[in-house]
N, CA and C atoms as a LAMMPS dump frame, in Angstrom:
ITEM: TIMESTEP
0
ITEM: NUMBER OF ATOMS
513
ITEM: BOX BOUNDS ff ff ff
-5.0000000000000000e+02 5.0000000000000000e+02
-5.0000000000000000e+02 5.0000000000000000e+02
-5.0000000000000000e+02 5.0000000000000000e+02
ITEM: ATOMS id mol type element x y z
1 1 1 N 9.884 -29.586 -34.862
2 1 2 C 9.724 -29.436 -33.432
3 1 3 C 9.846 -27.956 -33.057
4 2 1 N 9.275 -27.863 -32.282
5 2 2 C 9.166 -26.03 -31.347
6 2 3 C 9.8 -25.604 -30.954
7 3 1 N 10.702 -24.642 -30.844
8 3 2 C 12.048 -23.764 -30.037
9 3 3 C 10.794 -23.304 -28.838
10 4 1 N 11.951 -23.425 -27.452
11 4 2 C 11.445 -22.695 -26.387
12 4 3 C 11.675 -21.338 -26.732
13 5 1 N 11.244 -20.581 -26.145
14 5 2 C 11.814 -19.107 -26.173
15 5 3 C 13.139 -18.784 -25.376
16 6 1 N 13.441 -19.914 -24.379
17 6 2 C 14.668 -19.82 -24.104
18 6 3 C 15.796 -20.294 -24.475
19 7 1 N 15.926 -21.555 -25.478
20 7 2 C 16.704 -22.376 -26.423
21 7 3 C 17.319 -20.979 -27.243
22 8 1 N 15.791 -20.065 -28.061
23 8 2 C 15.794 -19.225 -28.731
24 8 3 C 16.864 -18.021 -28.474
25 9 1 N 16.27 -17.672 -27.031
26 9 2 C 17.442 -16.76 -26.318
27 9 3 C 19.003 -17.022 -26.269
28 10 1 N 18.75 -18.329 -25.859
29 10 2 C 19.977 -18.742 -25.62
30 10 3 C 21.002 -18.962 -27.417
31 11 1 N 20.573 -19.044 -28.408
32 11 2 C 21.076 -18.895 -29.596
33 11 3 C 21.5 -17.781 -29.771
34 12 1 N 20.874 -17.023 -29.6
35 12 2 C 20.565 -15.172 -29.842
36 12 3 C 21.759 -14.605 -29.056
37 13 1 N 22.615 -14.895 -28.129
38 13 2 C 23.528 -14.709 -27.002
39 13 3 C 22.378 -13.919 -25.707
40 14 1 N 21.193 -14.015 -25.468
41 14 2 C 20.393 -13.364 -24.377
42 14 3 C 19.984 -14.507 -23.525
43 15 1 N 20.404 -15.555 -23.059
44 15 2 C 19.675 -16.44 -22.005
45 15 3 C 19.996 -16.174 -21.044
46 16 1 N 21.208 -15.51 -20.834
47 16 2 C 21.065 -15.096 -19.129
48 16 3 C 19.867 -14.121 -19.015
49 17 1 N 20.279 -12.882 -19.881
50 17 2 C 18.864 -11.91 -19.759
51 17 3 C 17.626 -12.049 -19.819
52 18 1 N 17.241 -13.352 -20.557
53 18 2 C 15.92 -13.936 -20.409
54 18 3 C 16.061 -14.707 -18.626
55 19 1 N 16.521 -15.178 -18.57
56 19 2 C 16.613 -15.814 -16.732
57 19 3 C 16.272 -14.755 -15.993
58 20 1 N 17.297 -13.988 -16.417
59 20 2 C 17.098 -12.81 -15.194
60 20 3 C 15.771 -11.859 -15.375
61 21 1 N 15.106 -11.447 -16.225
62 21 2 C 13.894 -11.113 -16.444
63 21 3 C 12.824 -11.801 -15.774
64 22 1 N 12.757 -13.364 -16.394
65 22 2 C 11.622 -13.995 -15.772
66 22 3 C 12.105 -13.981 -14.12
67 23 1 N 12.74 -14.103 -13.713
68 23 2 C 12.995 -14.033 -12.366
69 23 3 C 12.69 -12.779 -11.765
70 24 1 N 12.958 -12.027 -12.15
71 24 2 C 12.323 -10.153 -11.88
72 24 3 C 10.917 -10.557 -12.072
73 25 1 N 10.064 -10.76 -13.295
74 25 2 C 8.669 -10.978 -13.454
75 25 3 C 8.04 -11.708 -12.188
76 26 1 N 8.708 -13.239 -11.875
77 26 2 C 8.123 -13.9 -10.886
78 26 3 C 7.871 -13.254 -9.789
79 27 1 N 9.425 -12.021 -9.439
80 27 2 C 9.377 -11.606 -8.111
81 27 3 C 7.985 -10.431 -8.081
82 28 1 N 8.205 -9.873 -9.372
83 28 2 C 6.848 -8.616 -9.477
84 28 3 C 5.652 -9.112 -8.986
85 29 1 N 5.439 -10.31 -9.506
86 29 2 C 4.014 -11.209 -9.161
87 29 3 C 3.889 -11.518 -7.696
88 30 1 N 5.632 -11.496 -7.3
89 30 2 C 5.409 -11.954 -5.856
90 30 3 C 4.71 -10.679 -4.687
91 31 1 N 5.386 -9.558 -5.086
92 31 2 C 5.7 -8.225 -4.592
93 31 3 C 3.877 -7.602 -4.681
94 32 1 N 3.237 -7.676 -5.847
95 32 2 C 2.334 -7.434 -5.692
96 32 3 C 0.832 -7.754 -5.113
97 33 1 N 1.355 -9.356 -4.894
98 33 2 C 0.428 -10.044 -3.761
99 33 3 C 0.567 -9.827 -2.198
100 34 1 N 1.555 -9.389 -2.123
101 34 2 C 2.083 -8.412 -1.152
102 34 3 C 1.5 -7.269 -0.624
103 35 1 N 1.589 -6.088 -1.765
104 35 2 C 0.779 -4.871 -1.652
105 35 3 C -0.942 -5.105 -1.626
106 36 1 N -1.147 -5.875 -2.02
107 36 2 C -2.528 -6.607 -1.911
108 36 3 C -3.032 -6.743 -0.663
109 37 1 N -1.896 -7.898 -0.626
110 37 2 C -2.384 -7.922 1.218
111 37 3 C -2.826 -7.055 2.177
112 38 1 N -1.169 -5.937 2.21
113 38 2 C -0.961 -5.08 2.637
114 38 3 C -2.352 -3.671 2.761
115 39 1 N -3.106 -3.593 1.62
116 39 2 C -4.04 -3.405 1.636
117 39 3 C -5.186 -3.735 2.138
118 40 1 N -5.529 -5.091 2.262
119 40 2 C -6.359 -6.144 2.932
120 40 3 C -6.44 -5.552 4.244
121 41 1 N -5.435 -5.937 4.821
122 41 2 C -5.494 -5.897 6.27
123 41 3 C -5.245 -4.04 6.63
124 42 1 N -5.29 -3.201 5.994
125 42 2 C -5.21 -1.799 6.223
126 42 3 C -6.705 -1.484 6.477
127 43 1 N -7.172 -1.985 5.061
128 43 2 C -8.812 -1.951 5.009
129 43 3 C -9.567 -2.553 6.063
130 44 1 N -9.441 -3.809 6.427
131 44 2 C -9.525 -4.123 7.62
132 44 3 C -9.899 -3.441 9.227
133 45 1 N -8.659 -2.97 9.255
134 45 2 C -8.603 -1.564 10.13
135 45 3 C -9.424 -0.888 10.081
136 46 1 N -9.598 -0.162 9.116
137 46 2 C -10.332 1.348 8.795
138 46 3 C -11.665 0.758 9.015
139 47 1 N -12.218 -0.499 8.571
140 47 2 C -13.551 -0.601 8.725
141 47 3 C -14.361 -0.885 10.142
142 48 1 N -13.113 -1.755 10.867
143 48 2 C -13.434 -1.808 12.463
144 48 3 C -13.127 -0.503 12.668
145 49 1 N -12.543 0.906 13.125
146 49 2 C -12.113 1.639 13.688
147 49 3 C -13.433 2.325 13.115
148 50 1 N -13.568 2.472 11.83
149 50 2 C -15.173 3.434 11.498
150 50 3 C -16.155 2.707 11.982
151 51 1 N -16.345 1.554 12.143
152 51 2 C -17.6 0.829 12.904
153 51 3 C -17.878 0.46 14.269
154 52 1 N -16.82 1.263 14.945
155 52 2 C -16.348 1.599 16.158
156 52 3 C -16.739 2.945 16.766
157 53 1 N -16.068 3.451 16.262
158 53 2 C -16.703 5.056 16.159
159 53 3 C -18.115 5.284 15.982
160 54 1 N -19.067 4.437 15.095
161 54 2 C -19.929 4.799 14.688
162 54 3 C -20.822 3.902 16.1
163 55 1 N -20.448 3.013 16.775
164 55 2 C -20.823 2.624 17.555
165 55 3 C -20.792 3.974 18.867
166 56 1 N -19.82 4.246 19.208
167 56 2 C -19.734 5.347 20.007
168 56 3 C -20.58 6.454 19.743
169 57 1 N -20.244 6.987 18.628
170 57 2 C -20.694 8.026 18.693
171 57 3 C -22.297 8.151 18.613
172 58 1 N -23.101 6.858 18.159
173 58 2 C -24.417 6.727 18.835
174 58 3 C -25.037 7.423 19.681
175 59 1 N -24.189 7.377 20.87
176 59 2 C -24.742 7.643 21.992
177 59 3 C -24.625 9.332 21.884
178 60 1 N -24.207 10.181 21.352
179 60 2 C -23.606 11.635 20.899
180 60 3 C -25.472 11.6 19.738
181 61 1 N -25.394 10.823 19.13
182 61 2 C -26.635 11.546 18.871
183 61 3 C -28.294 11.512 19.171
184 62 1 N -27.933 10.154 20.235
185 62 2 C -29.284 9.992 21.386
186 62 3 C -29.5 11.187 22.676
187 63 1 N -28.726 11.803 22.53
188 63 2 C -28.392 13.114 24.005
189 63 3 C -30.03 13.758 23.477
190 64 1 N -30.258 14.205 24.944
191 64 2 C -31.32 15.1 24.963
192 64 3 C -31.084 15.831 23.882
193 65 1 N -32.414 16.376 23.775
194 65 2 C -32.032 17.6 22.477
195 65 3 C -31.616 19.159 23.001
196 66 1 N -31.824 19.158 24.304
197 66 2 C -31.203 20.419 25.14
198 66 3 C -29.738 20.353 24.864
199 67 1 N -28.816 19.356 24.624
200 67 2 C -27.67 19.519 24.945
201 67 3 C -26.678 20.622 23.488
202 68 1 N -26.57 21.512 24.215
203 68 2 C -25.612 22.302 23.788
204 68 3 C -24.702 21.464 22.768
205 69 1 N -23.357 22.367 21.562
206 69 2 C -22.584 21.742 20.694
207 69 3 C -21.297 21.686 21.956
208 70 1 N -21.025 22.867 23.132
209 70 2 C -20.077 22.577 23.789
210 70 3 C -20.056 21.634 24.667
211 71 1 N -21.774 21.135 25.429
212 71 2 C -22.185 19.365 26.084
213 71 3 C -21.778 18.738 25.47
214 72 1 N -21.928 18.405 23.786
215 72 2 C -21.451 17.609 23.403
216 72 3 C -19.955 17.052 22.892
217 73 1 N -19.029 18.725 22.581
218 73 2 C -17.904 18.082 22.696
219 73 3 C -17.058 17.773 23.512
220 74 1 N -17.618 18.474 24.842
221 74 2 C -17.088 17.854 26.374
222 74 3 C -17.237 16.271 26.465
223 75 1 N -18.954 15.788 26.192
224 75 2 C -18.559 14.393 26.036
225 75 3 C -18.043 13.865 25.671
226 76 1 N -17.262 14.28 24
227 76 2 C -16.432 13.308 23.334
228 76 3 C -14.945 13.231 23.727
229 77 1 N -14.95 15.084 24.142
230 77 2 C -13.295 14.319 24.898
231 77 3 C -13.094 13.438 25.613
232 78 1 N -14.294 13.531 26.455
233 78 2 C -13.915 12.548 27.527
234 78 3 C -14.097 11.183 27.413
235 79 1 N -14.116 10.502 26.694
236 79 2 C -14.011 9.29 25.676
237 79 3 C -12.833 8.922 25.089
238 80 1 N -11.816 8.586 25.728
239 80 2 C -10.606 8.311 24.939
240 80 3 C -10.403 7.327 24.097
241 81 1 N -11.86 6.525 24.082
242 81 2 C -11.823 5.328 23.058
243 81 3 C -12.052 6.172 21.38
244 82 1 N -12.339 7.248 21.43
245 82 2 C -12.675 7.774 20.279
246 82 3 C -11.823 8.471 19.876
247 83 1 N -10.78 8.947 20.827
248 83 2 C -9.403 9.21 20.205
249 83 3 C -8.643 7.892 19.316
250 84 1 N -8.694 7.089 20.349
251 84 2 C -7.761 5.766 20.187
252 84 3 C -8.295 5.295 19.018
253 85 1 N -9.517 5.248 18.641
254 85 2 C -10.368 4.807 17.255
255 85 3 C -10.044 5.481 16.018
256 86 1 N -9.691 7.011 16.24
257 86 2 C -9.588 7.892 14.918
258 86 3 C -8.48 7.965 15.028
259 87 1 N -7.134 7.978 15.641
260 87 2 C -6.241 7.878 15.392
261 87 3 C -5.571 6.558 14.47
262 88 1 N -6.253 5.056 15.414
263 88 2 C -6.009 4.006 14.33
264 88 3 C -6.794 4.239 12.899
265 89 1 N -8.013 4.861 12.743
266 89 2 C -8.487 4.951 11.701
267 89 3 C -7.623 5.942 10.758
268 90 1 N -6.896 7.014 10.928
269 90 2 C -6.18 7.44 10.329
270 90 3 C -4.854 7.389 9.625
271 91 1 N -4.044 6.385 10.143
272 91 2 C -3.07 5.549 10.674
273 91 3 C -3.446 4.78 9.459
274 92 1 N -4.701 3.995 9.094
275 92 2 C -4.824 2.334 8.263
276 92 3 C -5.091 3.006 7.158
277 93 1 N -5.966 4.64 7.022
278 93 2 C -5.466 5.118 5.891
279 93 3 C -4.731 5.636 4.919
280 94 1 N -3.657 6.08 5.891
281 94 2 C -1.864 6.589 5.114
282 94 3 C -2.025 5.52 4.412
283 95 1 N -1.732 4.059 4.831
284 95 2 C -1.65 2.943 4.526
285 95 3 C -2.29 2.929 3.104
286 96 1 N -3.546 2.578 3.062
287 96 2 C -4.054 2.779 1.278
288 96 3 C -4.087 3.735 0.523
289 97 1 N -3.676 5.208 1.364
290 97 2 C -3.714 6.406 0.403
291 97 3 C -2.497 6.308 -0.511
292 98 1 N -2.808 6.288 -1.824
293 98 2 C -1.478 6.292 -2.693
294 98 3 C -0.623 7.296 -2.551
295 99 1 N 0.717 6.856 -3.111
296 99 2 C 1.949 7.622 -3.361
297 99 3 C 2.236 7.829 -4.35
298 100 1 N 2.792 8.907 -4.288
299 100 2 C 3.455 9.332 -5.734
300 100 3 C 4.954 8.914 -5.665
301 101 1 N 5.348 7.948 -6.19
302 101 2 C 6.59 7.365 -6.474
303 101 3 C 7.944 8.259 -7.625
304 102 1 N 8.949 9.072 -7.8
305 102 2 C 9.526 8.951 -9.129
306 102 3 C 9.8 7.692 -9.522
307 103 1 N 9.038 7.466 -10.897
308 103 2 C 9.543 6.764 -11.501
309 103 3 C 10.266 6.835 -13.174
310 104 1 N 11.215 6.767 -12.783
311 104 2 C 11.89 7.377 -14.338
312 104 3 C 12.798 6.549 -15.198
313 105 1 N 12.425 5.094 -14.366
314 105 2 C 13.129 4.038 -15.288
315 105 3 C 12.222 3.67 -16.775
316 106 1 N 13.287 2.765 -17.62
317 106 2 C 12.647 2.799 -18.037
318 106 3 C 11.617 2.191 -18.73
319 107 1 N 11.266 1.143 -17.839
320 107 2 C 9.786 -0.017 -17.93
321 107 3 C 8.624 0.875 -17.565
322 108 1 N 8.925 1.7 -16.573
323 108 2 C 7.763 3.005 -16.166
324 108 3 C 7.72 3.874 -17.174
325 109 1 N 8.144 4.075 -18.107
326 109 2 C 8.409 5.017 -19.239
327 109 3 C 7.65 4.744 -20.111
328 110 1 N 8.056 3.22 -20.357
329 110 2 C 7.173 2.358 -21.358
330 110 3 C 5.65 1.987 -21.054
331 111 1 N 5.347 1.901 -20.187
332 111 2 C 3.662 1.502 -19.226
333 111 3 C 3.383 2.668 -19.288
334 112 1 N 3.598 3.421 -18.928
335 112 2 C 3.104 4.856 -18.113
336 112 3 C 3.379 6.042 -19.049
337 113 1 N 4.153 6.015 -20.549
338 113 2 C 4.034 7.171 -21.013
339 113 3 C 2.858 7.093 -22.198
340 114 1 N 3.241 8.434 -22.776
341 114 2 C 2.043 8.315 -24.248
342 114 3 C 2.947 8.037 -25.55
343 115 1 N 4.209 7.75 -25.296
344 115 2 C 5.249 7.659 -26.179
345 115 3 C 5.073 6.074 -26.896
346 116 1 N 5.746 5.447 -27.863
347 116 2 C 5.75 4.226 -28.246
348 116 3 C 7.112 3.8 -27.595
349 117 1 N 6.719 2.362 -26.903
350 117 2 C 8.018 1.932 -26.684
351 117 3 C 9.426 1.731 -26.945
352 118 1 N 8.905 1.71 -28.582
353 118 2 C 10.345 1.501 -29.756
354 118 3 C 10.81 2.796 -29.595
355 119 1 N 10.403 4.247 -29.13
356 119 2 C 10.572 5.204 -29.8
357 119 3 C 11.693 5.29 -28.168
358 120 1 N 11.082 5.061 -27.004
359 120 2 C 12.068 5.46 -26.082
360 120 3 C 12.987 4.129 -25.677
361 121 1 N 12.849 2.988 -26.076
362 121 2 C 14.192 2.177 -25.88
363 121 3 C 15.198 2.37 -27.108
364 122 1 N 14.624 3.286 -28.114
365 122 2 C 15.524 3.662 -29.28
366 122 3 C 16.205 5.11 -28.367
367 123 1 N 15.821 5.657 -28.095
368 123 2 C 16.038 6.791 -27.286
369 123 3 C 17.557 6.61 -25.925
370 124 1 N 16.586 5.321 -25.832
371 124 2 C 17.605 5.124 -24.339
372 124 3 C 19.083 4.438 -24.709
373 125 1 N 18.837 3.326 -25.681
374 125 2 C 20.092 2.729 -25.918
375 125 3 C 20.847 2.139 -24.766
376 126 1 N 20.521 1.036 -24.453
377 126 2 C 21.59 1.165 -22.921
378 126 3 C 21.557 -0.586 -23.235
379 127 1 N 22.928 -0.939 -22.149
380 127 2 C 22.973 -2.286 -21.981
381 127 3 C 22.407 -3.079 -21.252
382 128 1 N 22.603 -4.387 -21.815
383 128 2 C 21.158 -5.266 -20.96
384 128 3 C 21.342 -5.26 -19.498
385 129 1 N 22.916 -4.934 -18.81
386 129 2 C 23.057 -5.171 -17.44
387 129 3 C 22.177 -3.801 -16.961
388 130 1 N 22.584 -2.089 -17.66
389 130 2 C 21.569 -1.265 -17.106
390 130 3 C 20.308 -1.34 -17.12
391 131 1 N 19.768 -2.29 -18.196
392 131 2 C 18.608 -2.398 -17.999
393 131 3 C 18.1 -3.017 -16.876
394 132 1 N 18.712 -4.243 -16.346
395 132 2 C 18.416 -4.908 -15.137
396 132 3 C 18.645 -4.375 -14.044
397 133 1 N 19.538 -3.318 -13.691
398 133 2 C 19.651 -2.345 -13.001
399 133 3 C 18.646 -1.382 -12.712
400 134 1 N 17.951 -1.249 -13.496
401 134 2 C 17.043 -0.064 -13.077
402 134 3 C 15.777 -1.15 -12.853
403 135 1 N 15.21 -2.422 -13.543
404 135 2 C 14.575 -3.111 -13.133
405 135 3 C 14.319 -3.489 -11.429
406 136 1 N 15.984 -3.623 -11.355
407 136 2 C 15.93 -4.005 -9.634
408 136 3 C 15.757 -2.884 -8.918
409 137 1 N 16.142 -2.254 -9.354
410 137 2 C 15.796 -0.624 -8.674
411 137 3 C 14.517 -0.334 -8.226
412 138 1 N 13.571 -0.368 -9.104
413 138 2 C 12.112 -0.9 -9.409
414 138 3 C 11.255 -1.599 -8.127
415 139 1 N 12.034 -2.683 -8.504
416 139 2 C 11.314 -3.868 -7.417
417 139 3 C 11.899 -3.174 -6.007
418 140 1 N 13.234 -2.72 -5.826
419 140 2 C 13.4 -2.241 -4.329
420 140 3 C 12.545 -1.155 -4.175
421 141 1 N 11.922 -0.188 -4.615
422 141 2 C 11.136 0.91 -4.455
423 141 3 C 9.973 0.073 -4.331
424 142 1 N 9.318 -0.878 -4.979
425 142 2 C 8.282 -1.12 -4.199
426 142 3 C 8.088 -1.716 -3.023
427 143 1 N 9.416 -2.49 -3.088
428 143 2 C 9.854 -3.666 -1.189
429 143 3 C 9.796 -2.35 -0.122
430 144 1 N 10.117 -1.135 -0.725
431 144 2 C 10.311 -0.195 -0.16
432 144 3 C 8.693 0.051 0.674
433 145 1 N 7.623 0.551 -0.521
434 145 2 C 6.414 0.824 -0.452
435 145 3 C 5.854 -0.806 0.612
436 146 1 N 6.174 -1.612 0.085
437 146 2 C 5.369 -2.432 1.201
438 146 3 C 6.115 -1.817 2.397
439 147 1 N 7.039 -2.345 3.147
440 147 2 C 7.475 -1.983 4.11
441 147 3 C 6.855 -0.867 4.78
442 148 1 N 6.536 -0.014 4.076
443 148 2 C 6.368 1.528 5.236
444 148 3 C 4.446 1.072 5.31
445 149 1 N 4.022 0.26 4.304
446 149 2 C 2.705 0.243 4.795
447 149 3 C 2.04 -1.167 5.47
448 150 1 N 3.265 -1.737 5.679
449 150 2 C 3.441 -3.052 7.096
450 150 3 C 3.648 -1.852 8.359
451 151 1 N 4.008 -0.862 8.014
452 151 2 C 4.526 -0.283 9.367
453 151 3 C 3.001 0.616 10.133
454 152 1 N 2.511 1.488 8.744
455 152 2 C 1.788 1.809 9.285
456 152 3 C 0.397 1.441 9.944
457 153 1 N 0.549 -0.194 9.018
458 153 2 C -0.522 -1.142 9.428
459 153 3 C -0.555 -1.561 11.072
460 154 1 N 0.347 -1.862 11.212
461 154 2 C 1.346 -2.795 12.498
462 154 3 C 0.837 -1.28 13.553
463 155 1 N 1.248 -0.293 13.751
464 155 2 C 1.245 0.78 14.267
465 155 3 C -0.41 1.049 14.811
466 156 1 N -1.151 0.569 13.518
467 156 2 C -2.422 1.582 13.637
468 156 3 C -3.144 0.178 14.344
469 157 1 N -2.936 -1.251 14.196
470 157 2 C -3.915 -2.439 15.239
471 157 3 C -3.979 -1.862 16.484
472 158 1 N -2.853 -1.646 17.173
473 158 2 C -2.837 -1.358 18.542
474 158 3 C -3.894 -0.67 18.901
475 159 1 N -3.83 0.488 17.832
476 159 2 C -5.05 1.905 18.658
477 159 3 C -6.148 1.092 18.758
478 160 1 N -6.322 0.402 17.651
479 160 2 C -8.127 -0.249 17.309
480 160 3 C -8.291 -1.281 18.68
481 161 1 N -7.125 -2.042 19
482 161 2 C -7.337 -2.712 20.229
483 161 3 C -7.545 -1.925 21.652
484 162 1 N -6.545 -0.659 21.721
485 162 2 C -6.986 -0.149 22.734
486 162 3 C -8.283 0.498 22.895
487 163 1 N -8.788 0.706 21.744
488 163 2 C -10.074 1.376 21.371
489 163 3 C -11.317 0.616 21.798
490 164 1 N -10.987 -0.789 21.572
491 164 2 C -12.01 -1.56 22.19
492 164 3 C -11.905 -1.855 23.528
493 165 1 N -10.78 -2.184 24.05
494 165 2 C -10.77 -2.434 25.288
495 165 3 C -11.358 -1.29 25.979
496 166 1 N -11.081 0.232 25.433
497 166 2 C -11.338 1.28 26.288
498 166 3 C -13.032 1.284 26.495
499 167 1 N -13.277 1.081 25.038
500 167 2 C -15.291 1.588 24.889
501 167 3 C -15.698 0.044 25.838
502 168 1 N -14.861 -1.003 26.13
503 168 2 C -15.596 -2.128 27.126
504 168 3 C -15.219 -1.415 28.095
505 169 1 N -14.793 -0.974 28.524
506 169 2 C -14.266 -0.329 30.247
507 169 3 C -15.431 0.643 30.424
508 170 1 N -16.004 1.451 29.419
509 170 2 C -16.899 2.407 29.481
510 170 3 C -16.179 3.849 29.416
511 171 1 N -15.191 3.565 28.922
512 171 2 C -14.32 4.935 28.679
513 171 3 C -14.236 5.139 27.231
């Protein structure tokens, strides 16, 4: 008959550390459907707010052909829907523009270097609780990263709504 891999663990003295791993793994899987989203609906944004703009600014390139570059940027100030548009459009892109994170644990070490894994968990030597420690560490830096790009998401709808309401008013 077949050993689970956790029967296995659990012989080995590691079944808590196997628990607590797959439970970190599940949450990773969770966390990154997350940033997914989070993306989704950023993109979202950016594509109404540029297809917004591009609606507006139409009319900027139907103008007589007499009109001066200073006619024309008098018109656009005076359009506050095209503020309200590029501001949310700028806003939904913080949002997908990547970050540069430190990451210096050491699962990021292992993914992300040119080193062999054996060579830097031989290197590191540490106990299974630090290891789970810097794991969770991990996952809070990215709860982290969603969060600020729920914020800037959340932040940047408004403009796109006032943006429309404004270009229906004729402003």
């Amino acid at each position: 008959m077949k050993k689970s891999v956790l029967n296995d663990a659990e012989e080995n003295g590691r079944g808590d550390l196997y628990l607590q791993m797959h439970g970190l793994s599940s949450f990773t899987i969770y966390l990154s459907g997350r940033l997914d989203a989070a993306d989704r609906r950023a993109s979202l944004v950016i594509g109404g707010a540029a297809a917004l703009l591009g609606i507006i600014a139409a009319d900027l390139f139907t103008m007589n052909g007499t009109a001066t570059m200073l006619e024309r940027f008098q018109w656009l100030v005076q359009k506050p829907s095209i503020l309200s548009a590029t501001v949310s459009a700028i806003m939904a892109f913080r949002t997908v523009w990547p970050r540069k994170m430190v990451s210096d644990d050491w699962i990021s070490q292992i993914f992300l270097s040119t080193e062999k894994p054996a060579e830097i968990l031989a290197r590191v030597g540490r106990s299974d609780r630090v290891f789970m420690r810097e794991m969770m560490a991990g996952q809070q830096q990215i709860a982290g990263l969603i969060r600020q790009k729920n914020r800037y998401t959340v932040y940047a709808i408004p403009f796109l709504m006032l943006s429309v309401i404004l270009f229906g008013l004729g402003m």
